[in-house]
PDB file of N, CA, C and O in Angstrom:
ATOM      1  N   UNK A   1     -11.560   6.072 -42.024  1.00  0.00           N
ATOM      2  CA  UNK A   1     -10.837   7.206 -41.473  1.00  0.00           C
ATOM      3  C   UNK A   1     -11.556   7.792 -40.265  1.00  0.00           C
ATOM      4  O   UNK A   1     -10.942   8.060 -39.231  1.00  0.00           O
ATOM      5  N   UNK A   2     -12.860   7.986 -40.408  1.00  0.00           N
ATOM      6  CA  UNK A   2     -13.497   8.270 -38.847  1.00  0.00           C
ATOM      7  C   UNK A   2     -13.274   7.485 -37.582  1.00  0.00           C
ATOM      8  O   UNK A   2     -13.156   8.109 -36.527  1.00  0.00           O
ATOM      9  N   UNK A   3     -13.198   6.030 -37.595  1.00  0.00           N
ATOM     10  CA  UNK A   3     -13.049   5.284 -36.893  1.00  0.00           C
ATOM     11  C   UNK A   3     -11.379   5.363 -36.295  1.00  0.00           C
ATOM     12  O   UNK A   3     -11.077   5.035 -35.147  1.00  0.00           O
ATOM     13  N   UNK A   4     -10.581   5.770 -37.131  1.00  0.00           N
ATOM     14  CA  UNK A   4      -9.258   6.329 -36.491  1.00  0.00           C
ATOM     15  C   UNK A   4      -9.477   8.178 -35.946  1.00  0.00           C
ATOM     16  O   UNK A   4      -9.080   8.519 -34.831  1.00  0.00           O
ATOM     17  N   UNK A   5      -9.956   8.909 -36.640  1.00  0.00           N
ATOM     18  CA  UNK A   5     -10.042   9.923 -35.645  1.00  0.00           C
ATOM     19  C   UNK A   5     -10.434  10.021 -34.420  1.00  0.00           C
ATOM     20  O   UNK A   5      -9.919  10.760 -33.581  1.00  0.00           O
ATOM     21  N   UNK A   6     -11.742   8.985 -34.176  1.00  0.00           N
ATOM     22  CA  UNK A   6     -12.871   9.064 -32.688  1.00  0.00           C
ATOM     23  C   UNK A   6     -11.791   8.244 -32.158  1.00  0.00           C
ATOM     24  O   UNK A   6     -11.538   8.590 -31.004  1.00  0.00           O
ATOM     25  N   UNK A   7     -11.012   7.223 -32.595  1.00  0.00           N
ATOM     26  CA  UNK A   7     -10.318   6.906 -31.498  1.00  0.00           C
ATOM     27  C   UNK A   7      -8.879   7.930 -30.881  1.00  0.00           C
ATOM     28  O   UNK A   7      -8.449   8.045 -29.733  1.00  0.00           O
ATOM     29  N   UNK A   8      -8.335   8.662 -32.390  1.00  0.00           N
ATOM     30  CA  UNK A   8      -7.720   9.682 -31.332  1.00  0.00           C
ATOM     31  C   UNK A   8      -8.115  10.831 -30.551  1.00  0.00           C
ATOM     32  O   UNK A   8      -7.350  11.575 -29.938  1.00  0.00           O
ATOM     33  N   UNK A   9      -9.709  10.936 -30.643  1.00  0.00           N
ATOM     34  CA  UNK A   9     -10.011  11.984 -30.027  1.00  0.00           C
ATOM     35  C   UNK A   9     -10.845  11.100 -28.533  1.00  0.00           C
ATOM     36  O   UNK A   9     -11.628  11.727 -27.820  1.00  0.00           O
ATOM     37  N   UNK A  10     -10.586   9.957 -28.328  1.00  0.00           N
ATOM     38  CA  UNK A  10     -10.931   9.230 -27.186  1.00  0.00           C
ATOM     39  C   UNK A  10      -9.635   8.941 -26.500  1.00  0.00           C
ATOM     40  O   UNK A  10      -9.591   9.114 -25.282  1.00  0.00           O
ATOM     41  N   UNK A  11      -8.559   8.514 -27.147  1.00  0.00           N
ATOM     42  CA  UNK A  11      -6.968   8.683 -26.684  1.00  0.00           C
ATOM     43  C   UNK A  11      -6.700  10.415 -25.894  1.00  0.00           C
ATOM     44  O   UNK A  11      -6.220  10.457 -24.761  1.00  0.00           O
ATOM     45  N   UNK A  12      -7.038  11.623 -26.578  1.00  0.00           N
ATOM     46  CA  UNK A  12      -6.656  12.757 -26.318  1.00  0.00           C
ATOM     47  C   UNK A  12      -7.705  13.181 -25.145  1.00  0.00           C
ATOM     48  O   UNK A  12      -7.305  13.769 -24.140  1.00  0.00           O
ATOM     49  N   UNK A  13      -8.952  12.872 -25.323  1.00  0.00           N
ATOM     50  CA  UNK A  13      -9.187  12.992 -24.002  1.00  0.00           C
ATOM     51  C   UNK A  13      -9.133  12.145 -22.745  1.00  0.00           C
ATOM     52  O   UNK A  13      -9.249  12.650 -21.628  1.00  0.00           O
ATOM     53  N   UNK A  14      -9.004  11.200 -22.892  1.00  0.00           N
ATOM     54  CA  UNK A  14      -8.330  10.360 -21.413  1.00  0.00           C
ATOM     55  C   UNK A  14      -7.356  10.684 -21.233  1.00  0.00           C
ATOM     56  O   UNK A  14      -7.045   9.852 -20.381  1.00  0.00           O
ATOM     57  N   UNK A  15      -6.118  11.566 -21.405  1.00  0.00           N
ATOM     58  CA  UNK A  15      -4.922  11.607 -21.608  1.00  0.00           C
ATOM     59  C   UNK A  15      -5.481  12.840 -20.750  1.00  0.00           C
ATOM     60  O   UNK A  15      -5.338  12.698 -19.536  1.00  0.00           O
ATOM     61  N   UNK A  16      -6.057  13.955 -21.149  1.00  0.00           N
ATOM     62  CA  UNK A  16      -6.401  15.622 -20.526  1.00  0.00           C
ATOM     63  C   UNK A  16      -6.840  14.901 -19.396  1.00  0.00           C
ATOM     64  O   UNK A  16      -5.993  15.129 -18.532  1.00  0.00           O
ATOM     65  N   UNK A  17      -7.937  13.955 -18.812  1.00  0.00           N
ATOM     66  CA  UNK A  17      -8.451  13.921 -17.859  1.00  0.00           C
ATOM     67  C   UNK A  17      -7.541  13.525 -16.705  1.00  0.00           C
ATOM     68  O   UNK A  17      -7.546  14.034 -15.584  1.00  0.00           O
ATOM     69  N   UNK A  18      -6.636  12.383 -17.212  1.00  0.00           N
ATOM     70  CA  UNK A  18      -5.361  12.074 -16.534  1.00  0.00           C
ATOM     71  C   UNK A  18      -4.411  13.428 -15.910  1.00  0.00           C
ATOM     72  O   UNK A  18      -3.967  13.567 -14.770  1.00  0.00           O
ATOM     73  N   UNK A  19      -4.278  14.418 -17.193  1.00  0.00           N
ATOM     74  CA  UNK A  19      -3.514  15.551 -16.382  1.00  0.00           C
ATOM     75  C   UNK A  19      -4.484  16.378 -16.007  1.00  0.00           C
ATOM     76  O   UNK A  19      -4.048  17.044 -15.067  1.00  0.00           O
ATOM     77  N   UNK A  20      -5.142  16.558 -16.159  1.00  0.00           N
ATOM     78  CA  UNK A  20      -6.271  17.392 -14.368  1.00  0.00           C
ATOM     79  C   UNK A  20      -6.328  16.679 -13.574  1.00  0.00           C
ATOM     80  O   UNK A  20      -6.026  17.086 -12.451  1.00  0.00           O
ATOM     81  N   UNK A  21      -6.681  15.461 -13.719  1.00  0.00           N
ATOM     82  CA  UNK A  21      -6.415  14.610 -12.294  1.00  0.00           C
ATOM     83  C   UNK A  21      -4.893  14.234 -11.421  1.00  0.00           C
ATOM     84  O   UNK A  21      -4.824  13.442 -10.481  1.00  0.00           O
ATOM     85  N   UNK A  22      -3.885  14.918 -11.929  1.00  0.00           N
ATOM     86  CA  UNK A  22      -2.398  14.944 -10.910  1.00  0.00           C
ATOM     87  C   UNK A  22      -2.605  16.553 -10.476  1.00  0.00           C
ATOM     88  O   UNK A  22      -2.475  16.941  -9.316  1.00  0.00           O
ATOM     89  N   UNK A  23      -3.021  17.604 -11.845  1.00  0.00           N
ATOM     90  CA  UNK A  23      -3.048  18.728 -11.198  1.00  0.00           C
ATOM     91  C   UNK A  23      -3.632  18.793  -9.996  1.00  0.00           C
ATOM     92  O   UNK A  23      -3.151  19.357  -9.013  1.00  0.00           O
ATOM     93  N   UNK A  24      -4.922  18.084 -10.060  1.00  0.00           N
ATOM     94  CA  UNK A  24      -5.612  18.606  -9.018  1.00  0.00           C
ATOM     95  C   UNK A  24      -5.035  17.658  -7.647  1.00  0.00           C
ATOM     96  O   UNK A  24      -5.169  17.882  -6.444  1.00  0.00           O
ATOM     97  N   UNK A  25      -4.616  16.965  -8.085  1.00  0.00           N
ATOM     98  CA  UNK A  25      -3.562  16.286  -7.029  1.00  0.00           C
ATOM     99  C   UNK A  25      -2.192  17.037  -6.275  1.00  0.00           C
ATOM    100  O   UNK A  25      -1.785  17.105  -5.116  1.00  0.00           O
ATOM    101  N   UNK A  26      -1.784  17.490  -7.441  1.00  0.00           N
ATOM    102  CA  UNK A  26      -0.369  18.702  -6.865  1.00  0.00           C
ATOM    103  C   UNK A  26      -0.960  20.221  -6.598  1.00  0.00           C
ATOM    104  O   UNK A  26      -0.254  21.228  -6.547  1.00  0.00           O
ATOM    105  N   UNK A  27      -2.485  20.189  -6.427  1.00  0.00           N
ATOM    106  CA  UNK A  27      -2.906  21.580  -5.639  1.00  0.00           C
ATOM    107  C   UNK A  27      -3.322  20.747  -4.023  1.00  0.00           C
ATOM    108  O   UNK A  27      -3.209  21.140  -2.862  1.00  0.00           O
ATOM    109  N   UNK A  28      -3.642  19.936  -4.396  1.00  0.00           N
ATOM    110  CA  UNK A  28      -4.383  19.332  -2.679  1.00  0.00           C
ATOM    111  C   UNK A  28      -3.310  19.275  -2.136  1.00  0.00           C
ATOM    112  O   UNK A  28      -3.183  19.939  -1.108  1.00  0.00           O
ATOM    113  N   UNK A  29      -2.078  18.414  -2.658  1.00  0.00           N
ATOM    114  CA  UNK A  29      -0.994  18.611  -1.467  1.00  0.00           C
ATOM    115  C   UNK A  29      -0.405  19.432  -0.873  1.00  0.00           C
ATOM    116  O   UNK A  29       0.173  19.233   0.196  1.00  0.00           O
ATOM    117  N   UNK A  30      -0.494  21.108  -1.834  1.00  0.00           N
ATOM    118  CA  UNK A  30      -0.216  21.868  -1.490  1.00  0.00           C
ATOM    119  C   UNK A  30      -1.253  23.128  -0.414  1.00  0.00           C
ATOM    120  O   UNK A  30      -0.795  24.115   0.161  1.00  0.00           O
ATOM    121  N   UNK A  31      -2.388  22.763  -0.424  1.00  0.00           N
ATOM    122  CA  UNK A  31      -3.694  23.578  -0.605  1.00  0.00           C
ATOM    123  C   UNK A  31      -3.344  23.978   0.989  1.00  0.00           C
ATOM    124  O   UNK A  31      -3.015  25.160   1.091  1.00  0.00           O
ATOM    125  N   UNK A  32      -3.346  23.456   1.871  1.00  0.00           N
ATOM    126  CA  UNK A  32      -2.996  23.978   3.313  1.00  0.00           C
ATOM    127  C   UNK A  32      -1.627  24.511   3.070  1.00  0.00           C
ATOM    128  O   UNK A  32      -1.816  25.726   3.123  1.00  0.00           O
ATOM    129  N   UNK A  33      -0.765  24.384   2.911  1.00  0.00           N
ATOM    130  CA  UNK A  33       0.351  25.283   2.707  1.00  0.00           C
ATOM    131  C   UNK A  33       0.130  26.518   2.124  1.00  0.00           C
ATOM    132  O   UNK A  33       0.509  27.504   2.757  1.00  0.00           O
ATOM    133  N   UNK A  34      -0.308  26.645   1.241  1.00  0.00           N
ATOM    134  CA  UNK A  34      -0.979  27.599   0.283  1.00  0.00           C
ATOM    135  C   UNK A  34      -1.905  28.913   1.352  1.00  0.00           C
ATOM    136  O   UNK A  34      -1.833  30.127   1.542  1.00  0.00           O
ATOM    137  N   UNK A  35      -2.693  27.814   1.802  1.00  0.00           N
ATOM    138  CA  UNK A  35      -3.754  28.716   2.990  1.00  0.00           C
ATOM    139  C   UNK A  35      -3.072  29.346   3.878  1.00  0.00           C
ATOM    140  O   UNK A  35      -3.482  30.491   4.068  1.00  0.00           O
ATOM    141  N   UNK A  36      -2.088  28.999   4.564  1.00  0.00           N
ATOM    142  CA  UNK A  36      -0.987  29.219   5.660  1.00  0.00           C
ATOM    143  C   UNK A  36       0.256  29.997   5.318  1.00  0.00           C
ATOM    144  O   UNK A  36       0.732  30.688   6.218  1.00  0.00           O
ATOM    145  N   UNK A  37       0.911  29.980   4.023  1.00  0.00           N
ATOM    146  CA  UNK A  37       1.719  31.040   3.752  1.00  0.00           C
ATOM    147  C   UNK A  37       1.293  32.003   2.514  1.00  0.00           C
ATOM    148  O   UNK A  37       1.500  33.213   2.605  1.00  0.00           O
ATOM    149  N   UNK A  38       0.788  31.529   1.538  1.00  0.00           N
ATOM    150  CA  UNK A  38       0.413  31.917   0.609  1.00  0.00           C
ATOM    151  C   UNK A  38      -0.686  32.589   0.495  1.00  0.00           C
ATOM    152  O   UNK A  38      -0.496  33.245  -0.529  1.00  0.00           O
ATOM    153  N   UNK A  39      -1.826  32.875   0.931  1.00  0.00           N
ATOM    154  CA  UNK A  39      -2.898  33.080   0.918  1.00  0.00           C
ATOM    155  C   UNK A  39      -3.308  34.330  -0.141  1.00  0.00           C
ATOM    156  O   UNK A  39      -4.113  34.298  -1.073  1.00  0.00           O
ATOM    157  N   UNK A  40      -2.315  35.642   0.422  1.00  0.00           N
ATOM    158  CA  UNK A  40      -2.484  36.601  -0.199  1.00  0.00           C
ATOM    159  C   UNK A  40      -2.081  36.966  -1.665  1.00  0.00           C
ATOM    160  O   UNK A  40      -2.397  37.911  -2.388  1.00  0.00           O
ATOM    161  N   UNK A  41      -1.096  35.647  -1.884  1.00  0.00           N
ATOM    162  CA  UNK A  41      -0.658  35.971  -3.164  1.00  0.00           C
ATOM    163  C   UNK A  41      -1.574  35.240  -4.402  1.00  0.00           C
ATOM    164  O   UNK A  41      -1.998  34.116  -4.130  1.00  0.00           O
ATOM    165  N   UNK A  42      -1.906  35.788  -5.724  1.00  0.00           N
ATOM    166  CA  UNK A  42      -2.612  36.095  -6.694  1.00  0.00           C
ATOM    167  C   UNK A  42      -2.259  35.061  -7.647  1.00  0.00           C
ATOM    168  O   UNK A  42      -1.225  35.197  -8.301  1.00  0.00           O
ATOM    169  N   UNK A  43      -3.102  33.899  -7.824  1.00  0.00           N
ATOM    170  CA  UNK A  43      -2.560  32.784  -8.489  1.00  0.00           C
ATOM    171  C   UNK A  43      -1.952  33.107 -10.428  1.00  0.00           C
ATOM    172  O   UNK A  43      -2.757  33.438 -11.299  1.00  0.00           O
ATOM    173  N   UNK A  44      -0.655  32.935 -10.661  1.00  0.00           N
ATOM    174  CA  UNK A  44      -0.766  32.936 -12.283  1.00  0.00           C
ATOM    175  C   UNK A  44       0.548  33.705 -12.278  1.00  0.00           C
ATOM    176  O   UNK A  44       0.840  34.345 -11.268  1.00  0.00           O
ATOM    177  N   UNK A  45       1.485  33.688 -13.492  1.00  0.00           N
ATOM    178  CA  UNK A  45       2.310  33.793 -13.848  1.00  0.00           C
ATOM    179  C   UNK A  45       3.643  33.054 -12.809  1.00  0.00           C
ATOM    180  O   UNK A  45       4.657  33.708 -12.561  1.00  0.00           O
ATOM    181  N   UNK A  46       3.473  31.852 -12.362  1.00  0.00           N
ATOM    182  CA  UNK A  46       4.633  31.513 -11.418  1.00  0.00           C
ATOM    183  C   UNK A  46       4.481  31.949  -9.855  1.00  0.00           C
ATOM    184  O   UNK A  46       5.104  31.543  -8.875  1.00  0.00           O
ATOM    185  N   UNK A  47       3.599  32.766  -9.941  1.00  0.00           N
ATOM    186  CA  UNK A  47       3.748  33.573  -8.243  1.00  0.00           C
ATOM    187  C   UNK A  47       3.186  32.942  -7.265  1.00  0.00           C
ATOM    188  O   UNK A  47       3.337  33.464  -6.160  1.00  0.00           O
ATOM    189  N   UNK A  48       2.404  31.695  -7.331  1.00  0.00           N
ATOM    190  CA  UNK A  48       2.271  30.705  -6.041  1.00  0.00           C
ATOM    191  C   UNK A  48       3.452  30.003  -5.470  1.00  0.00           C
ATOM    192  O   UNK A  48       4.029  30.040  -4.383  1.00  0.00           O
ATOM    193  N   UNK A  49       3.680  29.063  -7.077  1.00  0.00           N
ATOM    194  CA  UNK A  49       4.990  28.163  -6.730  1.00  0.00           C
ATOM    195  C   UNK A  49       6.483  29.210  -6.446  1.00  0.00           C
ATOM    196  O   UNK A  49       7.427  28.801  -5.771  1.00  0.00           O
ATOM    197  N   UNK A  50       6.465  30.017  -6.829  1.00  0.00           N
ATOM    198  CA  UNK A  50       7.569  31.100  -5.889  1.00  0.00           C
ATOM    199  C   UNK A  50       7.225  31.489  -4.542  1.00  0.00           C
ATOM    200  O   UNK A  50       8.137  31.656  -3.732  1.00  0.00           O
ATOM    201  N   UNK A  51       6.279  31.620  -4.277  1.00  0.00           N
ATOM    202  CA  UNK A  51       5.992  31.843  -2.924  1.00  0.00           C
ATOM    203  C   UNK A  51       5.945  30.300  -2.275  1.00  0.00           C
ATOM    204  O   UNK A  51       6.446  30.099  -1.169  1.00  0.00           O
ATOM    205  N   UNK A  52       5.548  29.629  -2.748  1.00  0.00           N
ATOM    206  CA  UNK A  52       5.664  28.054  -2.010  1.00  0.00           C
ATOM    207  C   UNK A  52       7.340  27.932  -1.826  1.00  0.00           C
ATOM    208  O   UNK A  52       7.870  27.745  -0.730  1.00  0.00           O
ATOM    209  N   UNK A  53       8.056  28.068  -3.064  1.00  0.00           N
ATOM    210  CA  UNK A  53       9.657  28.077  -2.927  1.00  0.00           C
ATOM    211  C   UNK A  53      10.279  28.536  -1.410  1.00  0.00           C
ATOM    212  O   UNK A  53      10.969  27.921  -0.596  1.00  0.00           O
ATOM    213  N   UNK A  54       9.695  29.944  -1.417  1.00  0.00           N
ATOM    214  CA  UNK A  54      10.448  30.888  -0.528  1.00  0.00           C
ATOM    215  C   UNK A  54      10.237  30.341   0.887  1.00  0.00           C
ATOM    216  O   UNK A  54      11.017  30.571   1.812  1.00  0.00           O
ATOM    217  N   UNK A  55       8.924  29.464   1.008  1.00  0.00           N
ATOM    218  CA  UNK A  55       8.652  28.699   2.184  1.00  0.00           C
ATOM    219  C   UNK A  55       9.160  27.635   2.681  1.00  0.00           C
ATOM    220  O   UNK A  55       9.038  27.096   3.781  1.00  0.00           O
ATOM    221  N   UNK A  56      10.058  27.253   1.261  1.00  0.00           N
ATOM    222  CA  UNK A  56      10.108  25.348   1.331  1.00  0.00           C
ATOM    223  C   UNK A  56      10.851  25.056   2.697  1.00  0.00           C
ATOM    224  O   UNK A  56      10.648  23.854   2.863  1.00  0.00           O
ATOM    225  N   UNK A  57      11.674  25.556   3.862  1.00  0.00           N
ATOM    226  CA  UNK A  57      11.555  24.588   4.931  1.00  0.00           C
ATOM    227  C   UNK A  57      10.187  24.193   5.717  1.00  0.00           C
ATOM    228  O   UNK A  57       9.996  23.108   6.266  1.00  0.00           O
ATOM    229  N   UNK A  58       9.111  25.468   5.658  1.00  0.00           N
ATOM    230  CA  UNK A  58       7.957  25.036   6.492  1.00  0.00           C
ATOM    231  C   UNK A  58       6.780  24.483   5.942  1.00  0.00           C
ATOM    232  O   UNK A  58       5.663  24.603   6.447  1.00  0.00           O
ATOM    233  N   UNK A  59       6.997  23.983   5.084  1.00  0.00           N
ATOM    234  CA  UNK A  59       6.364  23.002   3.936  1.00  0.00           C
ATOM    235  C   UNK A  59       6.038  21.685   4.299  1.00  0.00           C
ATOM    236  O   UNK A  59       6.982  20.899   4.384  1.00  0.00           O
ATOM    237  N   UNK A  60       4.780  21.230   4.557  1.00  0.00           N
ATOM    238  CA  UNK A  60       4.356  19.673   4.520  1.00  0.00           C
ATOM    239  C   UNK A  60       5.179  18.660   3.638  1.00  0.00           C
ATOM    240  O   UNK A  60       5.344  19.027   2.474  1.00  0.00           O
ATOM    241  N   UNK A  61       5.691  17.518   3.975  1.00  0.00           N
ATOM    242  CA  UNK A  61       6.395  16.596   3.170  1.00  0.00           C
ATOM    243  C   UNK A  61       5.827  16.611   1.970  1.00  0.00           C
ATOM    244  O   UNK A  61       6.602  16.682   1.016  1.00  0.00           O
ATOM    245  N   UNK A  62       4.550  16.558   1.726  1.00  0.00           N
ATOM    246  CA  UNK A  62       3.855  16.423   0.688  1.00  0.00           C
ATOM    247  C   UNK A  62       4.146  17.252  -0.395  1.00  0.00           C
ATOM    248  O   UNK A  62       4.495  16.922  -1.529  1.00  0.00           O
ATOM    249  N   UNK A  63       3.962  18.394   0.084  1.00  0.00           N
ATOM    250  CA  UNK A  63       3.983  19.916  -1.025  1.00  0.00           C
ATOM    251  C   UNK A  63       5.578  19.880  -1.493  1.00  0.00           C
ATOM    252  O   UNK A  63       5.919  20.162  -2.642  1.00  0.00           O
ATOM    253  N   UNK A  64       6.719  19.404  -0.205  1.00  0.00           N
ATOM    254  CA  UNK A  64       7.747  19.806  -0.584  1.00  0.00           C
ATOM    255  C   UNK A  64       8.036  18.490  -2.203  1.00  0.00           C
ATOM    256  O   UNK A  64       8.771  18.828  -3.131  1.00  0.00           O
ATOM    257  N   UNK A  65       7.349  17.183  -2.191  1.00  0.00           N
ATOM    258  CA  UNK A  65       7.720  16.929  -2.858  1.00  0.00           C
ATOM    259  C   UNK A  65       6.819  17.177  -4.477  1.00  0.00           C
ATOM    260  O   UNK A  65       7.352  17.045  -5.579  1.00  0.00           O
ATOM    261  N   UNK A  66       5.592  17.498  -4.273  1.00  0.00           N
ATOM    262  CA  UNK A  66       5.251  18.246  -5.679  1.00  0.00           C
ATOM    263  C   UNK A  66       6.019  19.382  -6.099  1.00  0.00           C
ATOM    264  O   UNK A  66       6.035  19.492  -7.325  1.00  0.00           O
ATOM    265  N   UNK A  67       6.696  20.311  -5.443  1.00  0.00           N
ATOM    266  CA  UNK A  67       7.538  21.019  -6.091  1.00  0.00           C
ATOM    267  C   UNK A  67       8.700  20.347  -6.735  1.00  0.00           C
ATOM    268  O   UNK A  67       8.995  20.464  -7.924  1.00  0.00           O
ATOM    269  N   UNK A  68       9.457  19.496  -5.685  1.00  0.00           N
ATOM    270  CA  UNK A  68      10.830  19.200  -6.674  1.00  0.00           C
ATOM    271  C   UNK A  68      10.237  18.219  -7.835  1.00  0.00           C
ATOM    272  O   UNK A  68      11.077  18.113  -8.729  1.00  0.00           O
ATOM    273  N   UNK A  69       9.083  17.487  -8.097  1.00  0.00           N
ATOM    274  CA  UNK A  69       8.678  17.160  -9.293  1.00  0.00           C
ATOM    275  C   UNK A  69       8.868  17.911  -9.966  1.00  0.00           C
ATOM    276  O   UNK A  69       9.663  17.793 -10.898  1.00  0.00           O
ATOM    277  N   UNK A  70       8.003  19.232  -9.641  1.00  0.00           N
ATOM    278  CA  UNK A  70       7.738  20.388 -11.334  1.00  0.00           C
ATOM    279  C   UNK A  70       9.081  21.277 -11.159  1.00  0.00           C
ATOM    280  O   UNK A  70       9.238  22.259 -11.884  1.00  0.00           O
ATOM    281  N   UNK A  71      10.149  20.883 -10.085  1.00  0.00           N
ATOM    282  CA  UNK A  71      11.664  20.882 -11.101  1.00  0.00           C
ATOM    283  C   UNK A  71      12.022  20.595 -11.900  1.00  0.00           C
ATOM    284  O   UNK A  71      12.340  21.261 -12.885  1.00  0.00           O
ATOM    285  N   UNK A  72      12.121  18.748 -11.596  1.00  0.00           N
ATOM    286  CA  UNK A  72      12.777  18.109 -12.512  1.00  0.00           C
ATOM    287  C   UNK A  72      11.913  18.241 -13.848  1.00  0.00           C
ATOM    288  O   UNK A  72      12.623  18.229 -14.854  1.00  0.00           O
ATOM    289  N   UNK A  73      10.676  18.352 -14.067  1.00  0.00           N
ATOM    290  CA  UNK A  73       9.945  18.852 -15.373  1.00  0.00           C
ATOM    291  C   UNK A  73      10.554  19.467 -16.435  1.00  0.00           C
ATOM    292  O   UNK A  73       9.889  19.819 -17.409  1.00  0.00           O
TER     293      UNK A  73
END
């Protein structure tokens, strides 16, 4: 039975490291956009990606498409 737990707790963390590694992927694409319209606003409860929204024509190709990802989400 140990030998099945360590492996789901080696499954569960490659799996977390995988999703910090897109997060931190869908902040870089956004991170100059962010600097340029966003700056002042206070990261947490939704209020970046609403302010990224309100921007989306002057949006890098990039950023515009990490948002419509965490649409379709």
């Amino acid at each position: 039975m140990s030998k099945l737990r360590f492996a789901v707790l080696v499954l569960a963390i490659g799996c977390s490291g995988s999703a910090v590694a897109q997060v931190a992927d869908q902040r870089g694409a956004c991170k100059a956009d962010y600097d340029k319209y966003c700056a002042g606003t206070l990261p947490g409860g939704g209020r970046v990606v609403a302010c990224l929204n309100k921007q989306l024509p002057q949006l890098s190709d990039a950023c515009k498409k990490v948002l419509a990802s965490r649409k379709a989400q």
